[in-house]
N, C-alpha and C positions, 0 to 999 in steps of 0.2 A: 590160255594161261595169262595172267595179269603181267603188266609188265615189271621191269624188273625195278627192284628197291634198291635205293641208296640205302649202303652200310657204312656207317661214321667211321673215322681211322681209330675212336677209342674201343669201340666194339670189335675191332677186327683185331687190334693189337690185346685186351684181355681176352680174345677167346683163344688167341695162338698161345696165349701165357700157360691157360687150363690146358692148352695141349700139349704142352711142352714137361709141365708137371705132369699127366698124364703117365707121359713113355716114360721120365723120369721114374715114377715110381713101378710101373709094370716091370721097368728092364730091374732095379735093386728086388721088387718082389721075386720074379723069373729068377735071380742071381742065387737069392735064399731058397730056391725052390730047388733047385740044383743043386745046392751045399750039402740038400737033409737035415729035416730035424725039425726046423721053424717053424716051416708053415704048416698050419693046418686046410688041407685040404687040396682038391684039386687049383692048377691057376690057367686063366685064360686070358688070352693077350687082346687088347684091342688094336696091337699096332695093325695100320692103316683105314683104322675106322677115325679114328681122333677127330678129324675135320667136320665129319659126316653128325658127328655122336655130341663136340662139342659146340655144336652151329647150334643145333637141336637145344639143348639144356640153357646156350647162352639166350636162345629169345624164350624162355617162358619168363615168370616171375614170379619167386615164392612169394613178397609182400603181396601178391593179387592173389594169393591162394592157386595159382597152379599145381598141377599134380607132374609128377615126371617118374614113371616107369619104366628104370633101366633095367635093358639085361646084361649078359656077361661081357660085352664089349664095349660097355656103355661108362668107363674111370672117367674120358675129359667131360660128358654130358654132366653124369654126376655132379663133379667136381664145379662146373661151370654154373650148376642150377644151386648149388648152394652147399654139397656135400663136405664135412670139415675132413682137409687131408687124413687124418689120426683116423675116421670112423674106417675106411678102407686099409689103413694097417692093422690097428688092433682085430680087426676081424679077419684079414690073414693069419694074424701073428696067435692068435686065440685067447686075446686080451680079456679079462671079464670086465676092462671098464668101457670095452664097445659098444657099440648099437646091440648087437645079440650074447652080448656075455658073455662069448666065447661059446656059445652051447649049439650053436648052427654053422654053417658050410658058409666061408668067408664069400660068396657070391651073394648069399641068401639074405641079405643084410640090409636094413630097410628103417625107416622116419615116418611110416603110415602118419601121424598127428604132424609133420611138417612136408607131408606133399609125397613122400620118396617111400611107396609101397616096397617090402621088400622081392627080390627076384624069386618067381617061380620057374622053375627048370622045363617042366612040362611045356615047350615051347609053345605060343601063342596065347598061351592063360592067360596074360599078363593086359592083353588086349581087353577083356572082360572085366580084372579085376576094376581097370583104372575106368572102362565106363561104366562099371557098377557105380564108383565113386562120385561119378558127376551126376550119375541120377539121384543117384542117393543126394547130395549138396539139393541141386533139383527140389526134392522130393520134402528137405526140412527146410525150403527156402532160403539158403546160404546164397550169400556174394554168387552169381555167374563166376567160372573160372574155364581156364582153359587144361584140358588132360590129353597127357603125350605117353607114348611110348615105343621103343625102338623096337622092329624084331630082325629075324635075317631073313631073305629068301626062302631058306627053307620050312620057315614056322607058315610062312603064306599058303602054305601043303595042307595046314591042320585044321580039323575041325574047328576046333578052337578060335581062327583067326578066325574062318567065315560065319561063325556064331556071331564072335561078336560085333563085327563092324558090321554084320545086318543090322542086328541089334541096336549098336549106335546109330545106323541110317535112318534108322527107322524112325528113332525115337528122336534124333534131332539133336546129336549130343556133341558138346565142342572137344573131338576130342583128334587129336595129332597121332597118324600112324607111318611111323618113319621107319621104311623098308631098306634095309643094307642089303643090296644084292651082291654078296664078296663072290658073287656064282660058284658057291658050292655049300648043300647041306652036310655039314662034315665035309666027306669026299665024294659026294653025289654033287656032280654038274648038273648047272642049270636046264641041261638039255634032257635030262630027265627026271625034271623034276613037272616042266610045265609046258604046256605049247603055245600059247600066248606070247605074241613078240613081242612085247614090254610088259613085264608086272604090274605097270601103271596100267593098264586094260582094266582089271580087276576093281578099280576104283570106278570106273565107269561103268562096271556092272552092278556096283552097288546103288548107282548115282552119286555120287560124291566127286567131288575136286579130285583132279593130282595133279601133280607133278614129276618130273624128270628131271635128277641133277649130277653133275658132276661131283660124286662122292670124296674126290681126293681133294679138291678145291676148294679153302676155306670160302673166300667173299662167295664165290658162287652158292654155298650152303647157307650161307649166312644170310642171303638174299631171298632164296626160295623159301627159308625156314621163318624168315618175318613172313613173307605174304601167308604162308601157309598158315601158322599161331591166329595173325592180325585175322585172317579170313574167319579161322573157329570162333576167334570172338566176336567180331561182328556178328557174324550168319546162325553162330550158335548150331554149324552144322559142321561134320569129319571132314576131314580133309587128309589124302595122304601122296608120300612123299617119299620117291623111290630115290634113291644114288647108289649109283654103279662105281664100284669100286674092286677090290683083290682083299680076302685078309691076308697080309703081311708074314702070317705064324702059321702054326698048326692051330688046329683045333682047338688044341691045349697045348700046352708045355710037354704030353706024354707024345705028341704027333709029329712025325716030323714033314707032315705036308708032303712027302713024296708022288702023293698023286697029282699034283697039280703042276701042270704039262710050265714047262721055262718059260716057254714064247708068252704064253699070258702076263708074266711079270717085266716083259720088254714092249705091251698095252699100255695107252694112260691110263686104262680102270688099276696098271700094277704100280701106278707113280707113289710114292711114300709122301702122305700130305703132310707131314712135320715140315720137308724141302721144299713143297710145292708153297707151303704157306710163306716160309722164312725168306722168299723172293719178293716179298712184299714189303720185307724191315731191312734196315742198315743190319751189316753183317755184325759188328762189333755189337749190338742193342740184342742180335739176336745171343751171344755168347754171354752177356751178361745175362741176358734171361734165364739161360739152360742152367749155371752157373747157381743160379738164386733156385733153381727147380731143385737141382740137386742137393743144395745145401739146405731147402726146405723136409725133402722125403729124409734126408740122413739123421735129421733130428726128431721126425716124428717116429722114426725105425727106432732109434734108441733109447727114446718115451717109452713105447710099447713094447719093448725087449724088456724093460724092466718092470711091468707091471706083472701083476700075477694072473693067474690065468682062474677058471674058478673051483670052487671048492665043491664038490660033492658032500661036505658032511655039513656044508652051513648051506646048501642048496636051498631054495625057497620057492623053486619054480613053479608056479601050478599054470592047469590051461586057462587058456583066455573066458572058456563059457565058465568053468569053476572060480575064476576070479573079477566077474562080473565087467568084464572086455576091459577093464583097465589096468594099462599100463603099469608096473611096479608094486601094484596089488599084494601085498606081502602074507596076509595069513593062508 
């Protein structure tokens, strides 16, 4: 593994800001979710991916045309890679002035034409879609860029995954696969999911790069996630990237995590990296931060509370092959 990168204090202090906005808005979404009525759809918490998920998003860069493929634990990556706070409420809230109009599963929510495929459920798909995309850039000689996407643990189980990072091995494709091992798919421990004593093995079956990181620990992610990025662009070959961590939540908001044994959560994989990061800033800087978090989600909640949501009789939707793959395609 190469050694380790200097992280500047201004990259370390805006990625704990997206992470801080992050939990800010999952815990007010979580809140609404609880109340009844708002939200549409299922909600999924990233708390204690944050570190992990916003190290990942803070090193791509949409000006260079990166891609970033998040999935459902992926708010500070998003958020960090360029996502506008509002596109993640309104698409809870069932906005029609969203990324998906209010007409899809607020997960499913996506900027295909600015980098940010939206989420496929089908775990591991996601992996394929975003190296589709770099061959494809590839393929009509577009700018090199680099393609990332987060899965869990569990999605490393699927066809899917080892479809496509053969795929990318093969083919030579710069693309970032950032492994959340929260060690459990749902409620399946890692102990039967894999026999492999690091997930990181897997990369070395494919031949490709990995790494092993400290999932709760921002600079440590932040560190591994530049070499990792810097490597894809250089080598123009995958690169992936496991952190060991705990998810913080259930599943969802309908789960209350009762399979997952205490003692784990008194592990450093069960450290809450909001705390782990905030050891790194003066306490007062961190209080104004959380402070500015909250007063940011309460106003874009209240944006999107008062939009409308969409209309079935002015509907205009057609599919993408019937509207010649573009965007906003009206007749």
């Amino acid at each position: 593994m190469p050694s380790p990168t200097v992280v500047s204090p201004e990259k370390l202090r805006a990625t704990f800001r997206w992470m801080l906005l992050a939990r800010a808005l999952e815990d007010r979404i979580a809140s609404l979710y609880r109340a009844g009525g708002s939200i549409v759809g299922g909600v999924y918490l990233g708390r204690g991916q944050e570190a992990f998920s916003g190290a990942l998003g803070a090193c791509l860069s949409k000006d260079d045309g990166d891609i970033f493929g998040g999935l459902i634990r992926d708010m500070s990556g998003r958020l960090a890679f360029g996502e506008p706070l509002l596109d993640p409420v309104r698409a809870y809230l069932g906005s029609a002035a969203g990324p998906m109009r209010g007409r899809d599963g607020n997960i499913h929510r996506g900027r295909p034409q600015e980098g940010l495929p939206a989420m496929i459920s089908h775990l591991g798909s996601l992996v394929s879609v975003v190296a589709g995309m770099l061959l494809a850039r590839r393929m009509q000689g577009k700018q090199p860029c680099v393609g990332a996407t987060s899965i869990g643990d569990g999605a490393t189980s699927t066809g899917s995954f080892h479809e496509a990072v053969n795929m990318a091995a093969v083919e030579g494709l710069p693309l970032v696969v950032a492994v959340a091992n929260n060690q459990f798919a749902y409620s399946t421990p890692t102990n039967r999911q894999y026999a492999c004593e690091n997930l990181v093995d897997r990369a070395h079956g494919y031949g490709i790069t990995g790494y092993v990181v400290d999932g709760t620990d921002l600079q440590a992610c932040l560190e591994t996630f530049t070499q990792a990025v810097e490597a894809a662009r250089e080598t123009g070959k995958p690169q992936m990237v496991v952190g060991k961590l705990l998810r913080l939540a259930g599943h969802g908001e309908h789960d209350d995590a009762s399979y997952v044994d205490p003692a784990l959560r008194k592990e450093p994989s069960g450290r809450d990296p909001i705390e782990v990061a905030a050891t790194y800033f003066d306490d007062a800087e961190v209080r104004r931060w959380q402070e500015d978090a909250l007063k940011q989600v309460s106003e874009a909640v209240a944006k999107a509370q008062n939009e409308a949501g969409p209309d079935a009789s002015e509907e205009s939707w057609l599919a993408l092959a019937s509207a010649h793959l573009v965007e906003g395609q009206s007749e």
